[in-house]
PAZAPA-4460 file (N, C-alpha, C; in steps of 0.05 Angstrom, whole numbers, plus 32768, in hexadecimal, padded with zeros to 4 digits):
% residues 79
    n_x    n_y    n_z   ca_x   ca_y   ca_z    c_x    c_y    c_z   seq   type   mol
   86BF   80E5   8D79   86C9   8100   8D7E   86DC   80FF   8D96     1      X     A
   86F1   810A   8D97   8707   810C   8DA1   86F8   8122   8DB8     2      X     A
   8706   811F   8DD4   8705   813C   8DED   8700   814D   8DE4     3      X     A
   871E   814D   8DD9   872C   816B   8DC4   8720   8173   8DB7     4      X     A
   871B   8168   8DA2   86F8   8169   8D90   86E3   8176   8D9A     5      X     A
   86D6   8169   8DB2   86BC   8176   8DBF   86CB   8189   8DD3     6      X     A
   86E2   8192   8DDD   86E4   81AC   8DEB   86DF   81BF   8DD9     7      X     A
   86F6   81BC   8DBD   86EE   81D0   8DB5   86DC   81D7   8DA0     8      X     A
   86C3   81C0   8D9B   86AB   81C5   8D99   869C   81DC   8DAC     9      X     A
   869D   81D0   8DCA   868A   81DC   8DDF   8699   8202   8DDA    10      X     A
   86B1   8204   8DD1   86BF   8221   8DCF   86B5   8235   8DBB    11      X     A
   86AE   821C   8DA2   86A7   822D   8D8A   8681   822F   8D8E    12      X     A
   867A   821F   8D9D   865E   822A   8D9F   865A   823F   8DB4    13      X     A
   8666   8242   8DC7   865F   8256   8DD6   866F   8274   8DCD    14      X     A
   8683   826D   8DC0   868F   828E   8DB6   8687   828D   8D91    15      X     A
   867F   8281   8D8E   8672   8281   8D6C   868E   8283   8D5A    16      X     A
   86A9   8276   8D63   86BA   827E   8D52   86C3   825F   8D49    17      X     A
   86D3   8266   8D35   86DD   8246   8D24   86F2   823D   8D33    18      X     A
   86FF   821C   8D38   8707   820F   8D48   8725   8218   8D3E    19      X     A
   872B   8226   8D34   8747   8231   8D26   8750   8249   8D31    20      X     A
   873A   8253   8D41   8742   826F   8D4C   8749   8260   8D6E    21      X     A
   8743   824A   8D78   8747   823F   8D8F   876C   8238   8D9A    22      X     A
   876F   8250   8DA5   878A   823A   8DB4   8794   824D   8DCF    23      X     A
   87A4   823F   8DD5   87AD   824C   8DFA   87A5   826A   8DFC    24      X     A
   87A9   8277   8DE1   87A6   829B   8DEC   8788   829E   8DF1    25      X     A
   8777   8290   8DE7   8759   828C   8DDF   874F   8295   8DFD    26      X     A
   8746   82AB   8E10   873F   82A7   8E26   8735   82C7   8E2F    27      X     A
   8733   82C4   8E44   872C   82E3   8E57   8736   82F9   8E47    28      X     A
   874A   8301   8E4B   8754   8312   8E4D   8759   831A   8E24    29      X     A
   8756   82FE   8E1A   8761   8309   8DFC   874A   8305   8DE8    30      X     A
   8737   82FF   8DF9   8717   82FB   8DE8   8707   8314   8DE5    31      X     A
   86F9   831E   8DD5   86EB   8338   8DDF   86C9   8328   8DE0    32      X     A
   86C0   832F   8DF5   869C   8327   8DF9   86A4   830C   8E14    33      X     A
   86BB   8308   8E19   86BB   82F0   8E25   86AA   82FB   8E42    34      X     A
   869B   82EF   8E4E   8693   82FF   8E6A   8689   82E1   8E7B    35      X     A
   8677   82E5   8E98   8671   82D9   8E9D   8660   82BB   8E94    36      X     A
   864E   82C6   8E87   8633   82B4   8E76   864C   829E   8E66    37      X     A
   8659   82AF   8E60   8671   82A3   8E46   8679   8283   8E56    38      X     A
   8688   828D   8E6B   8693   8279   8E80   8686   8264   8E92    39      X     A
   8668   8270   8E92   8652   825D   8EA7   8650   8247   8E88    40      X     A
   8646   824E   8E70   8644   8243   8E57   865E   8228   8E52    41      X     A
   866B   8233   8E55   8688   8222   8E4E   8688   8211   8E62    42      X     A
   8685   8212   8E83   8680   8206   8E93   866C   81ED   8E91    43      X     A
   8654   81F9   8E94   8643   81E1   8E87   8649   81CE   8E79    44      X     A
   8646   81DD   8E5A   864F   81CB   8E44   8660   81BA   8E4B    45      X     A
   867A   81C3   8E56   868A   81AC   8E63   868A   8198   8E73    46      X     A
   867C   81A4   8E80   8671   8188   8E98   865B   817D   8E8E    47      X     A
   8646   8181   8E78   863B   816F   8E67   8640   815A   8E57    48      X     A
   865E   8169   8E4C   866A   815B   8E34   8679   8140   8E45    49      X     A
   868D   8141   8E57   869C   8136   8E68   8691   812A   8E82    50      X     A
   8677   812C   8E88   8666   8124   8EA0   867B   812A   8EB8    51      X     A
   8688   8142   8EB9   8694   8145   8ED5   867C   8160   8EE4    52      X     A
   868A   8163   8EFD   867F   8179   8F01   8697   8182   8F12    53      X     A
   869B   819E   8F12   86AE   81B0   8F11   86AB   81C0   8F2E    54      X     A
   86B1   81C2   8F40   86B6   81D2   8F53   86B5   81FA   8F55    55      X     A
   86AE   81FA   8F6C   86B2   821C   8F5F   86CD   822C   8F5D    56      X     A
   86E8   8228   8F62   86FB   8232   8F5F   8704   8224   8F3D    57      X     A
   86FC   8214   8F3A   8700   8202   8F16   86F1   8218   8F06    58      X     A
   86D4   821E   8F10   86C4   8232   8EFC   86D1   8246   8EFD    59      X     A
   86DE   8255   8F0E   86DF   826F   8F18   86FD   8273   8EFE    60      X     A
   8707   8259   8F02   8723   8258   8EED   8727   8250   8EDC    61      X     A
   8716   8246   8EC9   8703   823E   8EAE   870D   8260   8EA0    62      X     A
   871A   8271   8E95   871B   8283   8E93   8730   8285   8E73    63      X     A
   8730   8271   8E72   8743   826B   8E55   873F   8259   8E3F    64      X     A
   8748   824A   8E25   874B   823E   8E27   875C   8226   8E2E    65      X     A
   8770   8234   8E37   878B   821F   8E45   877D   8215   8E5E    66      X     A
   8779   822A   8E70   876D   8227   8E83   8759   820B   8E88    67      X     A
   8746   8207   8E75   8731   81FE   8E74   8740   81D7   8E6E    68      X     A
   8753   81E7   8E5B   8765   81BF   8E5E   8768   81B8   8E74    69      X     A
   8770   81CB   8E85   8785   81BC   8E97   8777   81B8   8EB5    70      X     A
   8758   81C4   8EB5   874A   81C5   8EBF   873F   81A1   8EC3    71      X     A
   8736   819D   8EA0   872B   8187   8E96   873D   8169   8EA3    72      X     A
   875D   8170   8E9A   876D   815D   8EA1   8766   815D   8EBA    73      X     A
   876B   8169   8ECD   876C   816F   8EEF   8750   8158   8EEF    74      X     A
   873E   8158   8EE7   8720   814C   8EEB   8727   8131   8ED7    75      X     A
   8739   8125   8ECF   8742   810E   8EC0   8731   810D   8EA3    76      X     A
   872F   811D   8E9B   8723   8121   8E80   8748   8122   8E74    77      X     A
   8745   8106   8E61   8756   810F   8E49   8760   8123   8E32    78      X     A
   876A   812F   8E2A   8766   8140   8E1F   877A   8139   8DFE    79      X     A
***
């Protein structure tokens, strides 16, 4: 399984939607239900999936899913 693969695995399990509905608009502001829990969730999972661990200005901006790439790259996760 590819990064890419398991990011947007970890996306479709925490928002219950199919990996087809996933791309840059996918985030805060254009999700409806997206809230905190949403973002601590995605957080995790990510630093599970990728064995990083993420800082608190990284969580705080985890808020997309573009966001969440470029987050990943920044932490040398391939993408």
């Amino acid at each position: 399984m590819t990064n890419l693969e398991k990011y947007n695995e970890i996306f479709t399990e925490v928002f219950g939607v199919d990996a087809t509905a996933l791309n840059d608009s996918f985030g805060k502001e254009t999700v409806e239900g997206w809230d905190s829990v949403h973002q601590l969730n995605l957080v995790t999972l990510a630093e599970e999936a990728f064995d990083i661990f993420l800082d608190p200005e990284e969580i705080l901006a985890f808020t997309s899913y573009a966001a969440g790439k470029e987050i990943l790259k920044n932490q040398d996760v391939e993408m």
